[in-house]
C-alpha positions in Angstrom: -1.3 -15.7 10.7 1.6 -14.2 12.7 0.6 -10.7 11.4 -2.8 -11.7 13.0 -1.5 -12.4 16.1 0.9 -9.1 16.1 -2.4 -7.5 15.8 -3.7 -8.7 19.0 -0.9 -8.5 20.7 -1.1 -4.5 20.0 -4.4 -4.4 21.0 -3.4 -5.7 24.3 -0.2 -3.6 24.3 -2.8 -0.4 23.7 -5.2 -1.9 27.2 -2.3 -2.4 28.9 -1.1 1.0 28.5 -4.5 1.9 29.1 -4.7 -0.1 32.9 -0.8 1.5 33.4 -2.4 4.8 33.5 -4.8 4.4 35.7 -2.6 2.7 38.0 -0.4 5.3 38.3 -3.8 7.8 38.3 -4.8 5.6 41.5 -0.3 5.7 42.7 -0.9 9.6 42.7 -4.1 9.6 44.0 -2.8 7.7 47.4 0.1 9.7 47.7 -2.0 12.5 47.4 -3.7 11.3 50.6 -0.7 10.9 52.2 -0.6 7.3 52.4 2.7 5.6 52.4 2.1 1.7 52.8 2.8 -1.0 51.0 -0.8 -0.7 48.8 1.0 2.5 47.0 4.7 0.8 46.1 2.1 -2.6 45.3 0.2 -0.6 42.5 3.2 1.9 41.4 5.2 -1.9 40.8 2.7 -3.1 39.1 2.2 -0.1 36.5 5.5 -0.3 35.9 5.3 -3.7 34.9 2.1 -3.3 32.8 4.2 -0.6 31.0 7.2 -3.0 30.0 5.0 -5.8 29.2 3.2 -3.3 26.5 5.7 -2.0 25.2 7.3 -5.8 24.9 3.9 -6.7 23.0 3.4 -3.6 20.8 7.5 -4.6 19.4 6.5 -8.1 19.0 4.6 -7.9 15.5 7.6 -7.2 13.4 9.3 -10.1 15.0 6.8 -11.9 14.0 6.3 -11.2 10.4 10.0 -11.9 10.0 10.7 -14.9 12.2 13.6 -13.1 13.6 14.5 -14.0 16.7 12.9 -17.6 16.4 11.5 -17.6 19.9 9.2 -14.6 19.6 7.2 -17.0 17.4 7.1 -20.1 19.8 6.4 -17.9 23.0 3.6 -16.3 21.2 1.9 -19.4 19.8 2.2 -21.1 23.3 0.5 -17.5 24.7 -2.5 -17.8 22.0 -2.6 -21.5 22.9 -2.7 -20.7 26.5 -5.2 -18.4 25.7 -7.9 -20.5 23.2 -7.1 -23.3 25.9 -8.2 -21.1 28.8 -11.3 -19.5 26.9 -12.4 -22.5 26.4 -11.9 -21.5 22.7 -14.4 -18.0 22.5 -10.5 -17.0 21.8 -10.2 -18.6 18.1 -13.5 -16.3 17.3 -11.3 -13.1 18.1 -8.5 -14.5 16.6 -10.6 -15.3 13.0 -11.9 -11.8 12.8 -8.6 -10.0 13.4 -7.5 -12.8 10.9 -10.4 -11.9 8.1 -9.6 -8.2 8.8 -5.8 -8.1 8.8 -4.4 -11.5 8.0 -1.7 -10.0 5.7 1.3 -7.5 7.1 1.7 -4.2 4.6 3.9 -4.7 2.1 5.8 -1.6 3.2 6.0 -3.4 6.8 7.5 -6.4 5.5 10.3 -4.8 3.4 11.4 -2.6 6.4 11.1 -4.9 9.1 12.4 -8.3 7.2 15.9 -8.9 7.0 15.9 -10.7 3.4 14.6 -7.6 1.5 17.2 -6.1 0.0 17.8 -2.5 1.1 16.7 0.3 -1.4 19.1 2.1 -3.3 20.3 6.0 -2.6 19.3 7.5 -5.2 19.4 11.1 -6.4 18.0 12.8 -9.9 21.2 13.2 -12.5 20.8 16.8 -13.1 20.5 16.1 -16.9 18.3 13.0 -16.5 15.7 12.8 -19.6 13.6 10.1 -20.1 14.4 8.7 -23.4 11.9 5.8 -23.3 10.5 3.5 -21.0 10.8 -0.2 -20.3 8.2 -2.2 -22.7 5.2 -4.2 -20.9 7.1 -7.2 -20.5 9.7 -5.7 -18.0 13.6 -5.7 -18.5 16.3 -8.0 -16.9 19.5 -5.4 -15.9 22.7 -6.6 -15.9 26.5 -5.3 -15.1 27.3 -5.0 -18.7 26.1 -5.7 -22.1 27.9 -9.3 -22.0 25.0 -10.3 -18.9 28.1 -11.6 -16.7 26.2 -10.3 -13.7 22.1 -9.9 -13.7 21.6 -6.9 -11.2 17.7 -7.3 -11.4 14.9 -6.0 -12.8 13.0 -2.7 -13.9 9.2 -3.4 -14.3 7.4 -2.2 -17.3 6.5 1.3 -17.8 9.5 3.4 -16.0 10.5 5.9 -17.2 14.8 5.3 -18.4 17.4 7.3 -20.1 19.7 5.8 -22.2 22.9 6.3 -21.6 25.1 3.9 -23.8 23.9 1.1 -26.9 26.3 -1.8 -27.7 26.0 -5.1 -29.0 21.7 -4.7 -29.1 21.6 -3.6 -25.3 20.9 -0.2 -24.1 23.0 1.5 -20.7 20.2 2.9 -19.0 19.5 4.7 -15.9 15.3 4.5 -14.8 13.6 6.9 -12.8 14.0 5.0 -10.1 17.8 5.5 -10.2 18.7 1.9 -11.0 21.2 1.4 -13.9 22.6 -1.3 -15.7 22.5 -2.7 -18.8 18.9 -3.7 -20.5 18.1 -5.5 -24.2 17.3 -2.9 -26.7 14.3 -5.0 -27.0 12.5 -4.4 -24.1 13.1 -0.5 -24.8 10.0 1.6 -25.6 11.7 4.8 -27.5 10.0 8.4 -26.9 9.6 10.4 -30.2 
């Protein structure tokens, strides 16, 4: 629901950007007319503002996806209440087709934007990387070493690995994905 409401709240961001242009299309026009009251500094103030407030609600939708900072959440749900309240609640029809339509953030969005996700590896090609098999269908645990004192992860099935190192029925492997550790011989696939 929050991605929903990072939606509209881009939507608006995009108007508002909209309205600050034309308020500082109308700024220029009365200064081109040489008029130096209080309208111009009025409407030059208030595009100015419309501009912040944009670009505050275009940044709000990663905040929201990932909770972090708390309050972005709470002063968004009392803005949307706010709003169904003072629609008389024509809002909650916008609000269910920007819901049917985009309900769910990206995947890529959430692993940038969300703290938990673990950052991805650096990873460059070894020079002599072959693939020597790939992981079987069932995916492979990876751990530290071939004692599993310390489970690293997982590669799924079907990457591509090298392997590196076999002791004790596990395999040292790096994938194509540059992740290594050590996998059960197993959950190997060899290439002929």
């Amino acid at each position: 629901m929050w991605a929903t409401f990072g939606n509209i709240l881009r939507i608006n961001a995009v108007l508002g950007l909209i309205g600050a242009a034309l308020g500082v299309q109308s700024t220029l026009d009365l200064l081109r007319t040489h008029r130096s009251d209080d309208l111009v500094l009025i409407i030059g103030t208030l595009s100015a503002a419309m501009v912040v407030i944009a670009v505050l609600y275009w940044l709000a939708k990663p905040a929201l996806v990932s909770g972090r900072p708390f309050f972005v959440r709470w002063l968004v749900g009392l803005y949307m209440a706010l709003w169904v309240f003072s629609s008389l609640g024509f809002a909650l029809i916008i609000i269910g087709v920007f819901y049917l339509f985009t309900g769910e953030p990206d995947i890529e969005e959430r692993r940038w934007r969300s703290p938990e996700a673990p950052a991805a590896p650096r990873y460059r090609k070894p020079i002599n990387w072959q693939p020597s098999g790939k992981v079987g269908p069932s995916g492979a645990m990876v751990y530290s070493d071939p004692q599993r004192t310390d489970h690293l992860g997982l590669i799924d099935s079907g990457i591509p690995v090298q392997v590196t190192d076999e002791r004790d029925g596990y395999a040292r492997v790096v994938a194509a994905t540059g992740f290594a550790g050590w996998i059960d011989n197993r959950t190997l696939v060899r290439i002929m």
